[in-house]
N, C-alpha and C positions, 0 to 999 in steps of 0.2 A: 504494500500500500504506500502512495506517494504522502509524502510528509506534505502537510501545508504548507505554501509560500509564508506567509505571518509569522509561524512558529518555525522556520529553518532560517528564515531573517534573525532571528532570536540568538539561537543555536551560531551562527556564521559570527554575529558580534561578541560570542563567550570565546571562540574560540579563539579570538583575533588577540587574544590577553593571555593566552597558554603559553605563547613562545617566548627567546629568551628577549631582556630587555623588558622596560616597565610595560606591565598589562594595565591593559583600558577596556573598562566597561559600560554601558549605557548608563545614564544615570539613573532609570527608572528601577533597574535590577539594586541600587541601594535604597529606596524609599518604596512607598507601601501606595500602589492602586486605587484608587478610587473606583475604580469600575468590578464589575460584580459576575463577571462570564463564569461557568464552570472553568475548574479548574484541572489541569490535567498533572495526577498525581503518581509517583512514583506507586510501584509495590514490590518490595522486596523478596525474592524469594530463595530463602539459606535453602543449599544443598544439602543430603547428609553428609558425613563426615567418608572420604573417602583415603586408598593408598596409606594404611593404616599398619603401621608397625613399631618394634620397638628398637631404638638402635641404643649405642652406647657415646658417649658424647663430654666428654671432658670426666673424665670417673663415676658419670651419671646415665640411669638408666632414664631415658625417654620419650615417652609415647610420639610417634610421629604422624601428621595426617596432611592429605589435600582438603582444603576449603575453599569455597564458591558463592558467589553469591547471585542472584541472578531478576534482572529486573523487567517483570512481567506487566507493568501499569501501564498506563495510557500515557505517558509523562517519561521524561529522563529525569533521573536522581541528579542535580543540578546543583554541586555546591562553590561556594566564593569565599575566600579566606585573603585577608587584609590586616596591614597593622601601620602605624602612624608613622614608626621609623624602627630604622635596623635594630636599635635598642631594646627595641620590646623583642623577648624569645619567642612569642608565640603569637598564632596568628586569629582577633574573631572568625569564628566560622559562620555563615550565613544559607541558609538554601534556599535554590531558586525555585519558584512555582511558577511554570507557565500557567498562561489561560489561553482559552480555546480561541481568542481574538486576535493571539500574539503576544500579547501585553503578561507585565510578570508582577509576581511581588515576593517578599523576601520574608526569611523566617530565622531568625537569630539561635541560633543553635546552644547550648551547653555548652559541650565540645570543641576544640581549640584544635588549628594546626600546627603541630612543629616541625621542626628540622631534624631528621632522623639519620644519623649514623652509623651506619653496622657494616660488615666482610662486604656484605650482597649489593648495597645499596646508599645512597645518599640523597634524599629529597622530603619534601612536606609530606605529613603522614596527616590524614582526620584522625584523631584518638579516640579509642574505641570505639570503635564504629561496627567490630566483631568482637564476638567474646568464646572462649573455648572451657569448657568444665565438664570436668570425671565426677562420676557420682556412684555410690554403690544404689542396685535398686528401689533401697527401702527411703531414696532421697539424701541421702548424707554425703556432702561435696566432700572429695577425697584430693581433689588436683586442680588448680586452673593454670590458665597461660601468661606469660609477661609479655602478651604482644603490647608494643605502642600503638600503634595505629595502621591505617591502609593508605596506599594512592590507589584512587579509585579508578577505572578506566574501563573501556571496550576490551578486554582479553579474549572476547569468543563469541562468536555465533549462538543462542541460546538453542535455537533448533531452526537447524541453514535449511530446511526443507519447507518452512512456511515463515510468514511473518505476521506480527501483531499489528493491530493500529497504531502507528504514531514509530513505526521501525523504522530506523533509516534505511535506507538500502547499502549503506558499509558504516564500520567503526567510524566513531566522531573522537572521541574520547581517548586516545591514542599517544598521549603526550607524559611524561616521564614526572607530571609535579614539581617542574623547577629542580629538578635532575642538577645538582652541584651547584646548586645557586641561594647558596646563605644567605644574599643579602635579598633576595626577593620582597619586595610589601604585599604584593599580589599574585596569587595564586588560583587557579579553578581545574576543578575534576568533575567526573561526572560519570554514570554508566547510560547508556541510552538504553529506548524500550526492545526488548527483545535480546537484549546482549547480557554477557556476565563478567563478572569480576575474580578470577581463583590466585588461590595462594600452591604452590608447590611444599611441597615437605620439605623442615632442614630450617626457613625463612626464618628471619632474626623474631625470636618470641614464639616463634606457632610451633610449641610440643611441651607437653604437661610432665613433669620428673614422677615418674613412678618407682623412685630407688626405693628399695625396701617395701613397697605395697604388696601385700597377701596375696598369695592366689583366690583368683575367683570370678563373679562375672558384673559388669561395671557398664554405667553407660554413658557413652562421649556424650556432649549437646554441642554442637555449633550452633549460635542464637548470632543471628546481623540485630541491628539498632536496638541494642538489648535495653535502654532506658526509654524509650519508644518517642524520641526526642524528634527524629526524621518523621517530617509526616508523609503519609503514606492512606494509599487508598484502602490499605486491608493490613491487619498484624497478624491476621493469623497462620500468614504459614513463615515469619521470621525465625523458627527454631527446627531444628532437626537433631537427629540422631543415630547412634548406633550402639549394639547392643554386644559386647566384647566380652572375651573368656580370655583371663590373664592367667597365663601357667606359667610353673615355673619346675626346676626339675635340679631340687640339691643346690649347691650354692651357685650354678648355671645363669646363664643370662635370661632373663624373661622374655618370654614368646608371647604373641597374642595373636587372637584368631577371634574373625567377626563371626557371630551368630546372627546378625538381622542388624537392615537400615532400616531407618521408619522417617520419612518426610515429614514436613511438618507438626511434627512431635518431639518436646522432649523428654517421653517418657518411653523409651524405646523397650520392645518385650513384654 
């Protein structure tokens, strides 16, 4: 389906602030609408937890997984992150709302962006914007992740064999977050409708330390906008899971083996 001219007008001036050098964006994307169109709203939807094992990792035993996130709304997930000068560490974060007119308005987020450091990588993260936690069945949190944050982006195709309303017909969102660029004021991410956002295994933060946890059987949750801060056309399928049997065999390294994914659920089994 062809994207509207009004709302890809939109989308062409977010972009035009991605690259390097100072980004510029309409003015209207910082101030609040007067006008009252339906709104076309992102919807989030976490993958289960995938590519799931345990490695060994600095004298530490740690669960490892792929994470995804995938956004199924009428709308792109449309965030703007800004700050007065180099001074300040971190950046307000703002999300954009199209409207069905073209016209936007803006929603002040919790959530801050910073400048993110690690082996893999160097650029603006949103913070937490995903959350990972081990639980044993009966509810009782056993592990979560030190992730910082994500750079949000086009990483995939949701499903290349049809498209949604409001798809682009290729990645928008394709730009690195100010990739090596500490001094940035301005920054924008974004996933468009029908594409997804995944994490690989190993990535700075995404795997939960299970040194010493018991044998037995436990359930991951990957939860997106887990303070429900991002608005969004639907929450209810923000959480997923899966449902693991951790063995272990003598003082050996830990093995783990999924017994069931469950969508949209965090109560996997």
């Amino acid at each position: 389906m062809k994207v509207r001219k009004a709302a890809t007008a939109v989308v062409v001036l977010l972009i035009s602030g991605c690259g390097g050098g100072s980004a510029t964006a309409p003015p209207e994307l910082w101030g609040e609408s007067t006008a009252s169109p339906p709104e076309l709203l992102p919807d989030l939807d976490q993958a289960p937890p995938a590519a799931i094992s345990v490695v060994l990792r600095d004298g530490r035993e740690r669960l490892v997984f792929l994470s995804a996130v995938e956004n199924m709304g009428a709308g792109p997930l449309l965030l703007a992150g800004r700050r007065p000068s180099a001074a300040e560490p971190e950046m307000t974060a703002r999300q954009i709302v199209r409207k069905i007119d073209g016209t936007a308005t803006t929603h002040v987020l919790k959530a801050r962006l910073r400048f993110v450091v690690s082996a893999t990588h160097r650029h603006w993260h949103l913070l937490g914007f995903e959350r990972y936690e081990l639980r044993t069945p009966d509810g009782k949190a056993v592990g979560r992740d030190r992730k910082t944050g994500f750079c949000l982006g086009d990483r995939y195709d949701a499903d290349s064999d049809s498209r949604i309303p409001g798809e682009p017909p290729r990645a928008v969102w394709t730009q690195e977050c100010g990739r090596g660029q500490r001094g940035r004021l301005r920054v924008f991410e974004g996933i468009s409708p029908g594409f997804g956002d995944d994490y690989v295994p190993l990535l700075e933060g995404q795997s939960i330390d299970v040194t010493g946890l018991p044998a037995g059987r436990y359930i991951l949750i990957h939860r997106a906008n887990p303070d429900g801060d991002i608005r969004e056309s639907s929450y209810s399928n923000n959480a997923a899971s899966a449902l693991l049997n951790l063995g272990r065999d003598g003082d050996g390294p830990a093995t783990v083996t999924v017994l069931a994914t469950c969508p949209d659920t965090d109560s996997c089994g």
